[in-house]
C-alpha positions as CSV (number, residue, x, y, z in Angstrom):
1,X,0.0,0.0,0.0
2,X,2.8,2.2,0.6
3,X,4.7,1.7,-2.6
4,X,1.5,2.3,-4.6
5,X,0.8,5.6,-2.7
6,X,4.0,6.6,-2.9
7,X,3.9,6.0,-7.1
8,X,0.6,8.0,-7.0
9,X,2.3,10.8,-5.2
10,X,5.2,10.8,-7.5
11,X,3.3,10.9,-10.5
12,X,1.0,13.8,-9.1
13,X,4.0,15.7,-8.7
14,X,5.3,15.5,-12.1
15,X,2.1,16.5,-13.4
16,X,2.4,19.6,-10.9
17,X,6.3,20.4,-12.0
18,X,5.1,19.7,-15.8
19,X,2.1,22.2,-15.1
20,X,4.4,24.8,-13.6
21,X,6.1,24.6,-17.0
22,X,3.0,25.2,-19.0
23,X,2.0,28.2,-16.8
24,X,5.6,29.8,-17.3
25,X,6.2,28.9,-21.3
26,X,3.1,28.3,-22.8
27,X,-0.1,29.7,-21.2
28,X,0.9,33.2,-20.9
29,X,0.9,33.2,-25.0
30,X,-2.3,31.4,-25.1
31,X,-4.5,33.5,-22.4
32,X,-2.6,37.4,-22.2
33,X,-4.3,38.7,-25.2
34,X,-6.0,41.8,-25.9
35,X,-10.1,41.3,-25.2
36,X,-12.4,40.4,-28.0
37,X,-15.2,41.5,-26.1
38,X,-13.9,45.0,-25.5
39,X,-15.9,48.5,-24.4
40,X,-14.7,51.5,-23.0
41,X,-15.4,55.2,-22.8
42,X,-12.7,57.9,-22.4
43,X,-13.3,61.5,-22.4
44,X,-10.7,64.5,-23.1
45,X,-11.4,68.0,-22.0
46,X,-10.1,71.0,-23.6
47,X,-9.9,74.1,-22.7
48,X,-9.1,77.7,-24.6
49,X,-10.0,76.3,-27.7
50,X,-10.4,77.5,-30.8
51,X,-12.4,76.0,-33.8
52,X,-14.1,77.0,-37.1
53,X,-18.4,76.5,-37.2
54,X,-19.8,75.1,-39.8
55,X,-22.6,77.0,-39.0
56,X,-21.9,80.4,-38.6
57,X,-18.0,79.9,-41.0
58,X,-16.6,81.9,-38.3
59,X,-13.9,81.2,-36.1
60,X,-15.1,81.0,-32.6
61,X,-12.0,81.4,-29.6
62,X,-11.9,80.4,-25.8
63,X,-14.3,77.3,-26.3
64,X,-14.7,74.6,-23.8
65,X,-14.5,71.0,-26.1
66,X,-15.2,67.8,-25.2
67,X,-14.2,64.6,-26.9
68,X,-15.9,61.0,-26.3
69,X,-14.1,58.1,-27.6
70,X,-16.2,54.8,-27.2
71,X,-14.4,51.4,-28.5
72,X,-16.4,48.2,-28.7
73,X,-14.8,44.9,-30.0
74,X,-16.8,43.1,-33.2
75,X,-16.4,39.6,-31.4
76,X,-17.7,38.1,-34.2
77,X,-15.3,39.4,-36.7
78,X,-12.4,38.6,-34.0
79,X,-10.5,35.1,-33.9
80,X,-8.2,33.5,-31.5
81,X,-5.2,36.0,-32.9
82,X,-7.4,38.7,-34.0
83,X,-9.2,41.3,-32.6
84,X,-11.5,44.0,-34.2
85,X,-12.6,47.4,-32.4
86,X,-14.6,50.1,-33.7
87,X,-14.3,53.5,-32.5
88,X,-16.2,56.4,-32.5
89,X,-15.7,59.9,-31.3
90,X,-17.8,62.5,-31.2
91,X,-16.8,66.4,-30.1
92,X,-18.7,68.8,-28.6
93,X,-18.7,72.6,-27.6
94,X,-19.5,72.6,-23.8
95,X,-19.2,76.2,-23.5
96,X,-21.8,78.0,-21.9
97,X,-22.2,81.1,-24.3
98,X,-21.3,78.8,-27.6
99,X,-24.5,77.0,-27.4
100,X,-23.7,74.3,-24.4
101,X,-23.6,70.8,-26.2
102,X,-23.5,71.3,-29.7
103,X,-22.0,69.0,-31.5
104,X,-18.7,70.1,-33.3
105,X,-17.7,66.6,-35.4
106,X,-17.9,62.9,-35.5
107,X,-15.1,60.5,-37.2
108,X,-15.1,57.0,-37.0
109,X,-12.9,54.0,-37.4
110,X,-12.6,50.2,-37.2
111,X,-9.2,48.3,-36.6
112,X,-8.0,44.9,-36.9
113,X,-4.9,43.9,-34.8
114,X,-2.7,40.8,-33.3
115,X,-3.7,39.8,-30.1
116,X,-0.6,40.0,-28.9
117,X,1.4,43.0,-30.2
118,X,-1.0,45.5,-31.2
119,X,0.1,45.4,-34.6
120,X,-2.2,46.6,-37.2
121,X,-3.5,43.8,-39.6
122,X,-5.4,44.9,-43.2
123,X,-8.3,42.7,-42.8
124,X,-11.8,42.6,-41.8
125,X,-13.3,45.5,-43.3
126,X,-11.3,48.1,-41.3
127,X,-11.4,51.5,-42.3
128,X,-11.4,55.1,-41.4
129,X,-14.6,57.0,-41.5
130,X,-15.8,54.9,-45.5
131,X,-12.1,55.0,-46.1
132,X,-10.1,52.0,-47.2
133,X,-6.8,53.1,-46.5
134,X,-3.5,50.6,-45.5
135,X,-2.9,50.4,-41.9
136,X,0.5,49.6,-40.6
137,X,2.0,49.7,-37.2
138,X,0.6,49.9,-33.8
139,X,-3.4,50.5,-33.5
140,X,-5.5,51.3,-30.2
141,X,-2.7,49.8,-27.9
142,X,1.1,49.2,-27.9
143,X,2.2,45.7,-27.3
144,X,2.2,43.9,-23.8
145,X,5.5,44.4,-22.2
146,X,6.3,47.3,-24.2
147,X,10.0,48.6,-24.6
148,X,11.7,51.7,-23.9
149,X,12.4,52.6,-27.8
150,X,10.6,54.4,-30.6
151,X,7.0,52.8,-31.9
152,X,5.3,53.7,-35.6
153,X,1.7,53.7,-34.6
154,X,-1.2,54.7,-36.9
155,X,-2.5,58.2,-37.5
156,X,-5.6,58.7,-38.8
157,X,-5.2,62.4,-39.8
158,X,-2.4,61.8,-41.8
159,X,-3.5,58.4,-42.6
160,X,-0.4,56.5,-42.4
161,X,1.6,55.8,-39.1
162,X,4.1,58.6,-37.1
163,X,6.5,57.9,-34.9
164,X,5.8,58.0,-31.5
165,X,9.1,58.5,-29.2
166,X,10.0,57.2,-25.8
167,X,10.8,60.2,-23.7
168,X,11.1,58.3,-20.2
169,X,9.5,56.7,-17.6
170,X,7.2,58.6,-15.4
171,X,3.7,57.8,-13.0
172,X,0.2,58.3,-13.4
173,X,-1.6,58.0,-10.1
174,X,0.8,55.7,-8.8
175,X,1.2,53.6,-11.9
176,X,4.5,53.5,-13.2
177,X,4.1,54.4,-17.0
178,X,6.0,54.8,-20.1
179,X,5.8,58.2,-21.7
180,X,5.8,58.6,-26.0
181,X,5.5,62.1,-27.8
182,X,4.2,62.1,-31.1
183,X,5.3,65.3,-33.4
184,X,4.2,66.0,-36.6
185,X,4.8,70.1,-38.3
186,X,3.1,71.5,-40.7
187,X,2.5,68.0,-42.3
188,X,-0.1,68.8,-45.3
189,X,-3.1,66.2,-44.9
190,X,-5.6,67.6,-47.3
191,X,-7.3,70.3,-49.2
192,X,-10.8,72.3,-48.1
193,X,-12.4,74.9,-51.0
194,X,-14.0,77.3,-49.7
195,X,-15.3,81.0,-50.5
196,X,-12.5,83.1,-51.4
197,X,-13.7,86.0,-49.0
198,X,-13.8,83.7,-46.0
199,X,-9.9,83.9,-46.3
200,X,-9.3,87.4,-47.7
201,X,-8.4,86.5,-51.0
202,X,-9.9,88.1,-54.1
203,X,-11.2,84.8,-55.9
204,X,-14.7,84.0,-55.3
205,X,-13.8,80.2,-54.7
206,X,-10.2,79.2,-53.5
207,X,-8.8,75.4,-53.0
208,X,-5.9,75.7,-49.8
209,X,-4.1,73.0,-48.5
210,X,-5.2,71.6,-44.9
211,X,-2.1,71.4,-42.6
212,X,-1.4,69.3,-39.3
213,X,0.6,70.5,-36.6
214,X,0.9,68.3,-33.2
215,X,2.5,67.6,-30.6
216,X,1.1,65.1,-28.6
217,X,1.7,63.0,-25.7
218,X,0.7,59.3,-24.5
219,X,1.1,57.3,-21.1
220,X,1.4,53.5,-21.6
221,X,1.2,51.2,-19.2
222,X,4.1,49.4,-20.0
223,X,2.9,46.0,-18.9
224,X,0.1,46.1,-20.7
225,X,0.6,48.5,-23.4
226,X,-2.9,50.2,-22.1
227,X,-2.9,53.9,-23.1
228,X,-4.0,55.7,-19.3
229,X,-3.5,59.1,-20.6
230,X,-3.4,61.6,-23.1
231,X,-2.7,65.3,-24.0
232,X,-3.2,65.9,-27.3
233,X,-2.2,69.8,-28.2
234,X,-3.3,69.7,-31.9
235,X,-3.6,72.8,-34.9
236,X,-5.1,71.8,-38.1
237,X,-5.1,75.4,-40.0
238,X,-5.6,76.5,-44.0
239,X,-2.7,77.7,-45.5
240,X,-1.8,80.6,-48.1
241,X,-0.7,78.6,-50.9
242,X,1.5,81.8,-52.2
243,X,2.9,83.3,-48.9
244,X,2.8,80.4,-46.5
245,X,0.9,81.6,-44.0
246,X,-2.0,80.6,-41.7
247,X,-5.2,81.7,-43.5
248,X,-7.6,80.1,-40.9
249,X,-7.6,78.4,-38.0
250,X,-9.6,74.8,-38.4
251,X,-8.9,73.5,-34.9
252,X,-6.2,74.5,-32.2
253,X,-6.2,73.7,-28.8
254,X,-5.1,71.1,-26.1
255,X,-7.3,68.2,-25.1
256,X,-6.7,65.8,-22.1
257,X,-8.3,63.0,-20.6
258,X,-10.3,63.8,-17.7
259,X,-9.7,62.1,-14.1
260,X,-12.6,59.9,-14.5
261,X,-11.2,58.5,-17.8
262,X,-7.3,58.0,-16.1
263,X,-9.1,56.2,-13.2
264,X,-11.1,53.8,-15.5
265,X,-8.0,53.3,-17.4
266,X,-6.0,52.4,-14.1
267,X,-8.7,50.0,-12.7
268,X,-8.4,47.8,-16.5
269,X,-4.9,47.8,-16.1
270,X,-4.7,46.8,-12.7
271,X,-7.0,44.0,-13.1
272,X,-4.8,42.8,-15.8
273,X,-1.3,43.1,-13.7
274,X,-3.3,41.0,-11.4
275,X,-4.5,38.2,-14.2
276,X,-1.2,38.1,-15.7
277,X,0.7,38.2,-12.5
278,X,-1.1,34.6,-11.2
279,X,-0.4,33.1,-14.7
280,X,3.0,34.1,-15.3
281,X,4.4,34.1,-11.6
282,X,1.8,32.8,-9.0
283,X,0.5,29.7,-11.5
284,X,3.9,28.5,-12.0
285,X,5.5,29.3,-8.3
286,X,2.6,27.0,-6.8
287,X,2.5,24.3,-9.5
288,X,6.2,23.9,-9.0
289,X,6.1,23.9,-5.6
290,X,3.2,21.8,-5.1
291,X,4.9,19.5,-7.6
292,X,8.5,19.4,-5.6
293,X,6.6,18.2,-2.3
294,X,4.3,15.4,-4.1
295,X,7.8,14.2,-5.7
296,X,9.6,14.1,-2.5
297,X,7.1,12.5,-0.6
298,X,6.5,10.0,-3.6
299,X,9.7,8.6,-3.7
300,X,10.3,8.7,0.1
301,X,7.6,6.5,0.2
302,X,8.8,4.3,-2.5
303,X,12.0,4.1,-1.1
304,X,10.9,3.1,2.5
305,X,8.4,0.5,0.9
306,X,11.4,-0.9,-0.5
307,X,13.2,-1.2,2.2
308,X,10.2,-2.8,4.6
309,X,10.7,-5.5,1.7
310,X,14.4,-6.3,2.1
311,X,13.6,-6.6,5.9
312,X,10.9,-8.8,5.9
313,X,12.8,-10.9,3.1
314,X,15.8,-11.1,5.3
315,X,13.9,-11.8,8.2
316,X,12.0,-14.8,6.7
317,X,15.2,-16.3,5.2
318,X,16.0,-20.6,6.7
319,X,18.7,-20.4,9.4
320,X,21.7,-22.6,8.2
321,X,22.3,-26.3,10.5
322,X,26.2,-26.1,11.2
């Protein structure tokens, strides 16, 4: 009875040491994936603002905007390696005197990505706005365990992806976070025709090019590669084809995401440290250690029914007649 107990225990305890393995090599790459199922709301705030109406053509200064960005995963369109978000934002004028809650803009998107990196793939109807255009580099998120280097993610302003730069390591509400600035100047991503008048130029209908200046920044939780914050200081003006100059401001201003927004952001990435944290540390520590003990005490008992054997054998041997 010993020996076959002590057999069970040893085999348990392989399975426990082989588990262990699993949990450390091959789980991690199996279950730490970006969500199919995903939804989440992030505001930004900005303040100062200044924007062309579309219903007035004029240029109204000092505005109050507010951006609301809502992602929701297409789990049907999603597969073990792939996952598909849509994304819509939608802009509003909060000021009191600029008629409280009028909506300034809507622009949408939907991107396909790996599971694992971020990386953008060209499948699955995604789009910006109607717009089939080729998406390359990172999408809504960097990659899990994201390095301390340079990143090309996406842009879609300028439809194609900018570089986004590690400038250091910083926190956010306690959360240790990696900290990338984007910078684009006076990067040309369009044209707008419009009445020559609105732009002081003698020509009753005029064609100028649409220019992007930014400079934006983004806190990643490096774990992760969760964005839990960003200031996005953005000027998208018309420009004087002859002289150069800024012949109307589009949009100028500074949006950041609100404290609600950072918190939500924190309590989604904390929850993941924690899931990833008993599957690639936890998971394997106990299985490994739970493994050790069950071997030990398996082959102790083996051992020890062994010898009980020899005893009894010796003590049963026929005593010699001299």
């Amino acid at each position: 009875m010993r020996r076959g107990l002590g057999v069970t225990l040893t085999g348990l305890g392989a399975f426990f040491i082989v588990l262990a393995v699993l949990f450390r090599f091959y789980l991690p790459g199996q279950i730490i994936k970006f969500p199919l199922n995903e939804y989440s709301v992030n505001t930004l705030i900005g303040h100062d603002m200044t924007y062309l109406s579309s219903s007035t053509g004029l240029e109204v200064s000092g505005a109050t905007l507010r951006a609301v960005s809502t992602v929701q995963g297409d789990v049907a369109a999603g597969s073990s390696s792939t996952a598909v978000w849509n994304q819509q934002v939608y802009t509003f004028d909060i000021t009191t005197s600029n008629n409280p809650g009028a909506l300034l803009s809507h622009t949408s998107q939907r991107q396909a990505f790996n599971r694992r990196t971020g990386v953008l793939e060209n499948c699955c109807g995604a789009e910006v706005g109607k717009k089939k255009v080729h998406e390359s580099g990172q999408g809504f998120l960097f990659p899990f365990n994201t390095k301390k280097q340079s990143y090309q993610v996406f842009n879609t302003t300028t439809d194609k992806p900018e570089t986004y730069r590690y400038m250091g390591t910083t926190t956010v509400a306690g959360d240790t976070v990696y900290r990338f600035t984007e910078v684009i100047n006076n990067q040309q991503i369009g044209t707008q025709t419009l009445p020559g008048s609105l732009v002081g130029i003698k020509q009753t209908s005029v064609t100028l090019p649409e220019v992007l200046t930014a400079n934006d920044t983004f806190y990643i939780d490096p774990v992760t590669g969760v964005p839990v914050k960003a200031v996005q200081d953005d000027k998208i003006t018309l420009q004087n084809p002859t002289t150069g100059a800024t012949a109307l401001v589009l949009e100028s201003g500074t949006l950041t995401s609100t404290q609600q927004s950072i918190n939500a952001s924190l309590r989604t990435v904390k929850s993941a440290h924690l899931a990833i944290t008993l599957i690639q540390t936890i998971g394997p520590l106990v299985a490994g250690l739970v493994g050790l003990i069950l071997l030990i005490f398996g082959v102790l008992l083996v051992l020890s029914a062994a010898d009980a054997e020899d005893y009894y054998e010796d003590e049963e041997e026929p005593v010699g007649v001299a």
